[in-house]
C-alpha positions as CSV (number, residue, x, y, z in Angstrom):
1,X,8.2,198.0,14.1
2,X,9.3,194.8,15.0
3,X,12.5,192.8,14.0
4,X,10.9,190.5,12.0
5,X,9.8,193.7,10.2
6,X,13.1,195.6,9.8
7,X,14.6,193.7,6.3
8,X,11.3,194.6,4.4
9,X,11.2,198.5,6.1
10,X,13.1,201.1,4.1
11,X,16.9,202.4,5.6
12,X,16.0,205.2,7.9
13,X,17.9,208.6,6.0
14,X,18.9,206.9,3.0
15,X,21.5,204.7,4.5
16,X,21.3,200.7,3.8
17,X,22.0,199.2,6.9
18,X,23.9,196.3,5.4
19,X,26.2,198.4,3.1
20,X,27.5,200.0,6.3
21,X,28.1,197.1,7.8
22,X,30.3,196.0,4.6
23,X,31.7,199.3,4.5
24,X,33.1,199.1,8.1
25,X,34.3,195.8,7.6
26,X,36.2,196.8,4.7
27,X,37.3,199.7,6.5
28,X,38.7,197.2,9.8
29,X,40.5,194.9,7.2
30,X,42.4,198.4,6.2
31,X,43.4,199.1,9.5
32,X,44.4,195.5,10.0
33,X,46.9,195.5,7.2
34,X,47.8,198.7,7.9
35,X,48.9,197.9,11.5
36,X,50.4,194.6,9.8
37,X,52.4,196.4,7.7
38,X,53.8,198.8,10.8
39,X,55.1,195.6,12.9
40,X,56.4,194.0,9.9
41,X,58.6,198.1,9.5
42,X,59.7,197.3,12.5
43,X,61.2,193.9,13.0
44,X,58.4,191.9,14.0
45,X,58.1,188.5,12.0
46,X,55.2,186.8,13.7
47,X,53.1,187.4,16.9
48,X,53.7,184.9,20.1
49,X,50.9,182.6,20.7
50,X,49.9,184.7,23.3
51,X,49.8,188.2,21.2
52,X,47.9,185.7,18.1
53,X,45.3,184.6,20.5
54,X,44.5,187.8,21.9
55,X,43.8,189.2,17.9
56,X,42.1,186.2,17.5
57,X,39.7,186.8,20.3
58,X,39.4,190.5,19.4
59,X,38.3,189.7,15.8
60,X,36.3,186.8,16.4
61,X,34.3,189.5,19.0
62,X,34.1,192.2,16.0
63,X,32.4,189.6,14.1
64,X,30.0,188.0,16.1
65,X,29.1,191.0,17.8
66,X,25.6,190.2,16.6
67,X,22.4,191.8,18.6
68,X,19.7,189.6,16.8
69,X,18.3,186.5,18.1
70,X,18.6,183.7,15.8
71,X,15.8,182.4,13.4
């Protein structure tokens, strides 16, 4: 099989590739506000620069991490 192929093969064991994909997105975004809502508990207003650059970057890694070649 070859990646051109994958979209039109069926999910291996019943699981649609692309749903789990949006599932652990959705699941992420959770732990984003959760963690949000913990430094907001606590005092903490904003981020620095710094501190919002470094999420940035971690978040723009999450979602770009992607392994196909463009078409």
């Amino acid at each position: 099989m070859t990646r051109q192929n994958e979209a039109a093969d069926p999910p291996r064991g019943g699981i649609d590739p692309v749903a789990a994909l949006i599932g652990a997105c959705h699941h992420f975004a959770t732990h984003i506000d959760v963690l949000a809502d913990q430094l907001s508990a606590v005092g903490v207003v904003g981020l620095s620069t710094a501190d919002a650059e470094r999420v940035s970057d971690a978040i723009t890694r999450a979602f770009t991490a992607n392994r196909w070649p463009a078409p």
